[in-house]
DRENTOR-421447 format. One record per residue (C-alpha): y negated, x negated, z; residue number from 1. Coordinates in Angstrom, 3 decimals, padded with zeros to 6 digits. Layout:
BEGIN
R       py       px       pz num
R        Y        X        Z NUM
...
//
This chain:
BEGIN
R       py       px       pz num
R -231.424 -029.194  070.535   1
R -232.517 -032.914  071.510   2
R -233.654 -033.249  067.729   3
R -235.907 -030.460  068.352   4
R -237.207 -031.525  071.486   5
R -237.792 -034.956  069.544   6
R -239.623 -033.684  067.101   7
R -242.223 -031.442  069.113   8
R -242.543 -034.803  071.533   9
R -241.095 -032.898  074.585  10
R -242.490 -035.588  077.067  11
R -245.795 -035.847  075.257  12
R -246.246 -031.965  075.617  13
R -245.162 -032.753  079.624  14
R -248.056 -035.324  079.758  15
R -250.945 -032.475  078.214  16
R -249.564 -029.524  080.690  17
R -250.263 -032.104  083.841  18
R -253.160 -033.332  082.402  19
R -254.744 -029.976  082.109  20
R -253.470 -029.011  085.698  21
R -254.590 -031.968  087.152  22
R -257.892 -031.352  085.539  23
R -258.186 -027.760  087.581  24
R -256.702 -028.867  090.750  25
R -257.418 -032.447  091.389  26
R -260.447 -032.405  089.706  27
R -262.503 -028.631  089.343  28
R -261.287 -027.084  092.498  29
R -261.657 -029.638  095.094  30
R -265.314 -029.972  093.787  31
R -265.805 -026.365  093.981  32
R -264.287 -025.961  097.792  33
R -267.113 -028.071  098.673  34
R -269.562 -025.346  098.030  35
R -266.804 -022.662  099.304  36
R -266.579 -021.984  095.529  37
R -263.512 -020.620  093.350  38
R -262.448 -021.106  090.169  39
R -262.875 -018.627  087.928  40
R -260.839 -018.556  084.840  41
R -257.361 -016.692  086.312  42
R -254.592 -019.002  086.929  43
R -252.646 -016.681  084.368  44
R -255.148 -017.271  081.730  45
R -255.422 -020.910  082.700  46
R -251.705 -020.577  081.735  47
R -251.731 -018.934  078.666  48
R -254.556 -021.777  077.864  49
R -252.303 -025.285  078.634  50
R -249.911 -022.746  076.782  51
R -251.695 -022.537  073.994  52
R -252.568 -026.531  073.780  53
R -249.056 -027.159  073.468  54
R -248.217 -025.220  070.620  55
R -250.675 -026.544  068.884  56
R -249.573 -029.868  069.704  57
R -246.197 -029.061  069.014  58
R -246.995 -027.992  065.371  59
R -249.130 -031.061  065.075  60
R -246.394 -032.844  065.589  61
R -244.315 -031.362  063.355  62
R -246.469 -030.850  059.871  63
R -246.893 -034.834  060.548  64
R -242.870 -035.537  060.631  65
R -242.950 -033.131  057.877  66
R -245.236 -035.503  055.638  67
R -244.356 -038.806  057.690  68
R -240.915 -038.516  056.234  69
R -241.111 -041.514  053.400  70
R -243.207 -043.501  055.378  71
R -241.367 -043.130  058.327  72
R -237.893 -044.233  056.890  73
R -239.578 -047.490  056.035  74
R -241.373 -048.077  059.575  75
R -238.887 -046.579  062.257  76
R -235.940 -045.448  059.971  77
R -233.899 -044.473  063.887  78
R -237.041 -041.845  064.258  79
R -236.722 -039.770  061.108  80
R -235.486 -035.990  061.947  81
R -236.942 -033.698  059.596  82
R -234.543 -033.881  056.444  83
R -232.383 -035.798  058.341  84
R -231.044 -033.472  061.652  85
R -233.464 -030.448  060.451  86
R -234.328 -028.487  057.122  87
R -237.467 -029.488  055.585  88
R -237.665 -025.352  055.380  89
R -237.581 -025.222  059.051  90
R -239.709 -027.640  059.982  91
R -242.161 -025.842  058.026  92
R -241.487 -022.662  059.585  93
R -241.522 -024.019  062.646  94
R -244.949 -025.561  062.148  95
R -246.435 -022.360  061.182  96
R -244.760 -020.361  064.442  97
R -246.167 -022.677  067.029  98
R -249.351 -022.369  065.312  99
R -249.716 -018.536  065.059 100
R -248.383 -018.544  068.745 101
R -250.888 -021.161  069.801 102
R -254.385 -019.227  067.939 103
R -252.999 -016.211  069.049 104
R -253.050 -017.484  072.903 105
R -256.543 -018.973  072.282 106
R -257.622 -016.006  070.701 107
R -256.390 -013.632  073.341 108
R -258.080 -015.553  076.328 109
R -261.278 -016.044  074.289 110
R -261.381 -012.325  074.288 111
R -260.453 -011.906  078.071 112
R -263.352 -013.751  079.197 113
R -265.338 -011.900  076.936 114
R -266.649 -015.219  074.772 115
R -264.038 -014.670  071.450 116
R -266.239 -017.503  069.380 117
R -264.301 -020.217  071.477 118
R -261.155 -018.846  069.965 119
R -262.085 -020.808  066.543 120
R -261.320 -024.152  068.756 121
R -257.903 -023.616  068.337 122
R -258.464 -022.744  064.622 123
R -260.609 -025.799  064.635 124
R -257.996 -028.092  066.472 125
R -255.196 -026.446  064.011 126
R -257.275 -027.368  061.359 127
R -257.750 -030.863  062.288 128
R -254.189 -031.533  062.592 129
R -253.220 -030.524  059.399 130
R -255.829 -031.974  057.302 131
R -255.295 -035.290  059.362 132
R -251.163 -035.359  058.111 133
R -252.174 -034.421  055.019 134
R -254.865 -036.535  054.014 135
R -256.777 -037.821  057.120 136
R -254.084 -040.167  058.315 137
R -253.747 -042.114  055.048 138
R -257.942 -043.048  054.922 139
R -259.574 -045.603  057.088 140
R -260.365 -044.982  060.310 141
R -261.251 -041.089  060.151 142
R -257.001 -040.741  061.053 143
R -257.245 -042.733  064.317 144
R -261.132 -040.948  065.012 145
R -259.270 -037.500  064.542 146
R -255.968 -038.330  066.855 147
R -258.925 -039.999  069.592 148
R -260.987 -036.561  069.718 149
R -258.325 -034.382  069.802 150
R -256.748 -035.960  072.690 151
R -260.219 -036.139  074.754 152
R -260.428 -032.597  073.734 153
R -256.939 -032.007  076.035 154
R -259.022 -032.351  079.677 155
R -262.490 -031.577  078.267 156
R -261.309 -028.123  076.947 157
R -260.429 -027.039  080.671 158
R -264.140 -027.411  081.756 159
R -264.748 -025.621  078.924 160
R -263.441 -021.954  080.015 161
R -264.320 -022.721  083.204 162
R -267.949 -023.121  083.558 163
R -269.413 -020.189  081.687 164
R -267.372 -018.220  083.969 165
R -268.833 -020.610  087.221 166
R -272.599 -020.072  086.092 167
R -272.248 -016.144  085.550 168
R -270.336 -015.939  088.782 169
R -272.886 -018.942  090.987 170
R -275.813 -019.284  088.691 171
R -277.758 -017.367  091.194 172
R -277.230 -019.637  093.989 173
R -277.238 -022.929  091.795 174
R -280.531 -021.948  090.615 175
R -281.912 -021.376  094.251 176
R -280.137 -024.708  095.700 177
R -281.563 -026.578  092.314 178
R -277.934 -027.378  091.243 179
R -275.590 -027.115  088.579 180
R -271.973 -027.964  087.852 181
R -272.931 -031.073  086.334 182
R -270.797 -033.355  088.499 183
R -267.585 -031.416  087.454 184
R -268.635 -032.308  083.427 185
R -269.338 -035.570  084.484 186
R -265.232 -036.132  085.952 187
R -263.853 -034.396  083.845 188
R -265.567 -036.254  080.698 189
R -264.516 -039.497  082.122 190
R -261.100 -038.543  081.548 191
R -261.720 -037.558  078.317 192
R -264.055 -040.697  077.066 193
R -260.588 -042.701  078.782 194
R -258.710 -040.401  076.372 195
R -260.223 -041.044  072.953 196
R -260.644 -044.770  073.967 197
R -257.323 -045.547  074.905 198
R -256.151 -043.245  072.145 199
R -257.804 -044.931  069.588 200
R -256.637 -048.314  070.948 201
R -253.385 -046.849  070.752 202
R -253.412 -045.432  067.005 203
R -254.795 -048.543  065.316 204
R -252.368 -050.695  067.333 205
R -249.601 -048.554  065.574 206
R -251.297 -049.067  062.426 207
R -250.582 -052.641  062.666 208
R -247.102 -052.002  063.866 209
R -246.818 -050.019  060.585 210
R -248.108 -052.106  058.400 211
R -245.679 -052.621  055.891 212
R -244.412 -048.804  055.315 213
R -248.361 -048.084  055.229 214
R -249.266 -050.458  052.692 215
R -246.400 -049.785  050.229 216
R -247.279 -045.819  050.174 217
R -250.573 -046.735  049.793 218
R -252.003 -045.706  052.796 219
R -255.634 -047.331  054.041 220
R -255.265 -047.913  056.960 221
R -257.390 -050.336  059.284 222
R -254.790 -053.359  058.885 223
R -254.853 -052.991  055.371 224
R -258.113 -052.264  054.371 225
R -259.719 -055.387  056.596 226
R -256.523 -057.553  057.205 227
R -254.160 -057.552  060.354 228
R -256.447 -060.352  062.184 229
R -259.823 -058.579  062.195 230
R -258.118 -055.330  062.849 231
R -256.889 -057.613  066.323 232
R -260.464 -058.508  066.942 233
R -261.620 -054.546  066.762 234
R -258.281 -054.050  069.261 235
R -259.571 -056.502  071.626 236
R -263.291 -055.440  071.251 237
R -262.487 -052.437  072.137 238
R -260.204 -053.020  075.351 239
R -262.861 -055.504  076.906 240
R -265.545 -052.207  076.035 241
R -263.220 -049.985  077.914 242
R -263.190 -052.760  080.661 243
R -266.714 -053.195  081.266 244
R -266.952 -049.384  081.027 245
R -264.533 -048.692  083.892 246
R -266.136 -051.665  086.000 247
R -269.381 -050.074  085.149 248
R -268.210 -046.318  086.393 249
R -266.797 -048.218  089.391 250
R -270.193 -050.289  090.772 251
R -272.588 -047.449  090.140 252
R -270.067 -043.840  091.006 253
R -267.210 -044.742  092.989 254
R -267.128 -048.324  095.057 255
R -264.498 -047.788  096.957 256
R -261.370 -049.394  098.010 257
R -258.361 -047.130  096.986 258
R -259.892 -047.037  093.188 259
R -260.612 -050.815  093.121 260
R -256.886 -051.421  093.755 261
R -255.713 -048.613  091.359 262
R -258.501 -050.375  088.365 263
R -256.963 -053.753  089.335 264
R -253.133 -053.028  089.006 265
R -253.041 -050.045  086.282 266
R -256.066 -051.100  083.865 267
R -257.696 -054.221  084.520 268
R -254.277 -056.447  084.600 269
R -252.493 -054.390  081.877 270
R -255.513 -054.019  079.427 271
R -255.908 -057.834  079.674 272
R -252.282 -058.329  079.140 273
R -252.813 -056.209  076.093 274
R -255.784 -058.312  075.010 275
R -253.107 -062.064  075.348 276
R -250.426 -060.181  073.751 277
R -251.718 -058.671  070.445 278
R -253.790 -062.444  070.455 279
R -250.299 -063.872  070.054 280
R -248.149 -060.650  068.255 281
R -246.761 -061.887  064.945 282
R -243.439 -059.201  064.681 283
R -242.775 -055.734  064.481 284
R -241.371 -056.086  068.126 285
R -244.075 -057.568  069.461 286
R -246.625 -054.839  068.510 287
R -244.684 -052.026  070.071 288
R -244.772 -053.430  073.145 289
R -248.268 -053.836  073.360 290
R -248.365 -049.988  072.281 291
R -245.953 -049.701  075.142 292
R -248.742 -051.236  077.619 293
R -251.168 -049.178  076.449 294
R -249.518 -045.854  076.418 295
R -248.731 -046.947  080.370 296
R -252.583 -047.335  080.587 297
R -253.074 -043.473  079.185 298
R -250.122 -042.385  081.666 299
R -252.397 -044.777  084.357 300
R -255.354 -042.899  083.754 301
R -254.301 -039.377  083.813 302
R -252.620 -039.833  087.181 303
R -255.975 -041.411  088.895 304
R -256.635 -037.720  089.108 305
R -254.950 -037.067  092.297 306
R -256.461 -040.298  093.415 307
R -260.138 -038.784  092.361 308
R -258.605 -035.418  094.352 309
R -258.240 -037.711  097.245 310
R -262.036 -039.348  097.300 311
R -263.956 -036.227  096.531 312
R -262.037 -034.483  099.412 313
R -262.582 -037.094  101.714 314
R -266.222 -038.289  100.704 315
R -267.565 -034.901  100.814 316
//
């Protein structure tokens, strides 16, 4: 049983159900209470929705152990499960369960809100993550694009069900107070823009952790197809863009004192850590624990949610 929970990333799955609740409560509701608004999409739906993400997820994670196998032996033999602790056959069948179950969920709320075409996101997504661990993940770039999209897709999808049902329940009274739900897009696709950065960051950091299991299966990744010290340079680009862009979002939206001291200790400090570490990273060793740091950056971000719950409450 802890293989299995291994395999399907048990505590990654954890981190997408409270990212999509934290989305709808900490984010979407307290914005809508301060209109005397409710949310819309049922909290059983809503369910069946965060439901549906995970088995997805879960069979993402899966097909890519499934195909990861060889590769992985060479780059983290002490991770290898499928063919190891479970069948090949059942990983397989396994893969194709959660993903029935999942497109079957998406399907069935798609229909219950009376907009079905949104059900081919989850056909989409499904898509995605089977063409990315078959051939995706072993071409430049378009692997760590796909993992970076699908991830900002986790928060962003929430807003998704939710406004068509806020305009056909308020557009009336938006359109006479010349408003719109804009300002719950806008928080919610800051998470998701920190999502696919951070992701990215994340992936192509790996790639360089992987380097040598990558490059003798042939794989093209970043580190290989540009060498391991410009692939550093895009890695550090990249963190000081996702600095200025949070120091941006800070000076013109937020300015205030509880967020300045969250930026400081949980992304400002950390991502320039990252920035001096992978600078001097030479091992194996010392590129996991700069994909340590930044994974604690991802966890960072999703929790400033409650802090975000906190200054929209009290600010308006």
């Amino acid at each position: 049983m802890i293989q299995f929970f291994k395999l399907i990333r048990f505590q990654n799955l954890l981190i997408i159900v409270f990212t999509q609740y934290f989305m709808r409560w900490s984010i979407i509701k307290p914005i809508l209470n301060i209109n005397n608004f409710k949310l819309q999409f049922s909290e059983i739906n809503f369910f069946f929705l965060v439901l549906s993400t995970v088995f997805i997820t879960a069979a993402g994670y899966v097909i890519n152990d499934y195909f990861d196998t060889k590769t992985d032996s060479m780059n983290r033999p002490g991770t290898v499960i499928v063919g190891r602790f479970i069948k090949r056959r059942a990983a397989m069948l396994l893969h194709i369960i959660f993903n029935i179950s999942g497109i079957s969920l998406g399907f069935y709320i798609s229909f219950r809100i009376n907009l079905p075409f949104l059900g081919f996101v989850f056909v989409l997504v499904s898509g995605l993550l089977w063409f990315y661990s078959t051939t995706y993940k072993q071409q430049y770039l378009i692997g760590n694009v796909i993992v970076a999209f699908l991830t900002a897709l986790v928060p962003f999808i929430v807003v998704v069900f939710e406004i068509p049902l806020l305009n056909k329940a308020y557009g009336e009274i938006m359109l006479q107070s010349i408003s719109n739900f804009n300002n719950i897009l806008a928080w919610v696709s800051g998470f998701s823009f920190f999502a696919f950065i951070t992701t990215l960051i994340r992936e192509i950091i790996k790639d360089i952790e992987d380097f040598e299991g990558d490059n003798a299966f042939g794989r093209n990744t970043m580190p290989i197809m540009i060498g391991v010290y410009y692939t550093k340079v895009v890695v550090v680009f990249l963190c000081s863009l996702t600095v200025i862009a949070l120091l941006y979002i800070f000076l013109s939206y937020l300015n205030d004192t509880i967020t300045l001291i969250y930026f400081i200790f949980t992304m400002l400090i950390p991502f320039s850590l990252i920035i001096f570490k992978i600078i001097q990273a030479k091992e194996k060793k010392d590129y996991h624990i700069v994909s340590s740091l930044s994974k604690f950056i991802m966890l960072a971000g999703i929790m400033y949610a409650l802090v975000a719950n906190y200054i929209i409450s009290q600010n308006f």
